[in-house]
N, C-alpha and C positions, 0 to 999 in steps of 0.2 A: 504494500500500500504506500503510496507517495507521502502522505500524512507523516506514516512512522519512520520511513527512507531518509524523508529531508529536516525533521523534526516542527515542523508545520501544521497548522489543522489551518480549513477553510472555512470561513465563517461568511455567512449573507445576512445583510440586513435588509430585508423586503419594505416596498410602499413610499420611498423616500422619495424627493423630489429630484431630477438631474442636474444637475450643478459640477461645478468643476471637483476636483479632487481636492485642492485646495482649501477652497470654501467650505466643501464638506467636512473637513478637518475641523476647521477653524471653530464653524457652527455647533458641532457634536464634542469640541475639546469644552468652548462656553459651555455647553450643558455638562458638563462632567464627567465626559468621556476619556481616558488614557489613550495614550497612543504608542507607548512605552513597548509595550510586545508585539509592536505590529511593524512587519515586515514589505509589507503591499498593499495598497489599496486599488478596486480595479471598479471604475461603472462597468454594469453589462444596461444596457439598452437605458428606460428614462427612469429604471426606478429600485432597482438592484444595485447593490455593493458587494461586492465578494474581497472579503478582508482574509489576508494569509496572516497568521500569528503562531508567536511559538506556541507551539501544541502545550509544552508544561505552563504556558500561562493563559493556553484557551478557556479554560473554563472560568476563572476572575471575570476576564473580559468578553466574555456571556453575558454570566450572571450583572455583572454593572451594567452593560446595554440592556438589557431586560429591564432592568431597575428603573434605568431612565426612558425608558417607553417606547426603546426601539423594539419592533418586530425583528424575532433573527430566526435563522435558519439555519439547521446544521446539516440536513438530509436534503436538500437542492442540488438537483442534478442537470448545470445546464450542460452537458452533453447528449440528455437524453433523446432518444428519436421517437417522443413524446410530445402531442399535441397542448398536452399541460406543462409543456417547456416552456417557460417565460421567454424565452427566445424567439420558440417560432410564434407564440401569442402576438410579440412584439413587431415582427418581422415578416413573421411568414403571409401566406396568404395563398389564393389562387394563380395557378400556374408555377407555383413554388412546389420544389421537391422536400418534404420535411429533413432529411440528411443533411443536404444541400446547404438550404438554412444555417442549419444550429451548425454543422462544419467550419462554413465560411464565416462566419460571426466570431467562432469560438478563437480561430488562424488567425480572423484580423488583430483580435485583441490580445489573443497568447503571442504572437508580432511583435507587435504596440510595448508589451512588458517586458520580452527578452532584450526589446533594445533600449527601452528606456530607463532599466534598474539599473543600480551598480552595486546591487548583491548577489553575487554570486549564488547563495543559497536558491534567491528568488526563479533566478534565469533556470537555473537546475530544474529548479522545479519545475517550472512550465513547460521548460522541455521535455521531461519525461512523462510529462501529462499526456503532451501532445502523441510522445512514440506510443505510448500505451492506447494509444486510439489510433495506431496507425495512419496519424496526421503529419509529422516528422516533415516529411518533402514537402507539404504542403506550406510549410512556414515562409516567412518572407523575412527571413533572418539567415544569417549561417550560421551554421551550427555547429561549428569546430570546437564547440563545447564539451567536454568529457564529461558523462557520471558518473562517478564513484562506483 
């Protein structure tokens, strides 16, 4: 499991408003929120965050988002090839292939994060997300990255 590989849990926090990453920090530190164990923070579409954190400090930072009234989610699977994927809800539509969709969404953004981190952890991580879904080539990064 990537979780226990890279020492990471994935955390979502559902219903939010889209906003830059920034802001969203900024907004949710004012309300009480740590940011202390968190490794990545990623929008997927206008209303979703998928927050990477150390797994020994996932559950604190649960429970405090709970506390302060965020909606979170631990069992969200946007890979799924699932019409109840907040992906293709977001995206999909007619004449759309449901794979297709949630593929190309998941590449642009797993993209987007291997090149824009400079944690090595993180980059790792998304990589081997990606090869576990035999998405790997499909990335628009290079990947001369080794894992462990």
């Amino acid at each position: 499991m990537l979780e226990e590989k890279h020492g990471l849990a994935i955390v979502y926090l559902t219903g939010l408003k889209q906003q830059k990453v920034g802001q969203f920090k900024k907004e949710a530190r004012e309300n009480g929120l740590s940011f202390k164990s968190v490794e990545n923070i990623s929008f997927i579409g206008t209303s979703i965050v998928e927050i990477l954190v150390v797994r020994s400090q996932s559950r604190a930072f649960v429970d405090k988002a709970k506390s302060l009234g965020f909606d979170v989610s631990l069992d969200l699977d946007v890979t799924s090839k699932s019409k109840d994927n907040p992906i293709w809800l977001q995206y999909g539509g007619e004449g759309y292939g449901l794979s297709d969709v949630v593929k190309s969404n998941f590449v642009r953004r797993v993209s987007h994060e291997i090149k824009s981190t400079n944690e090595p952890t993180v980059r790792r991580f998304y990589l081997d997300w990606a090869m576990s879904l035999g998405w790997k080539d499909s990335l628009a990064v290079s990947t001369g990255l080794h894992s462990p």
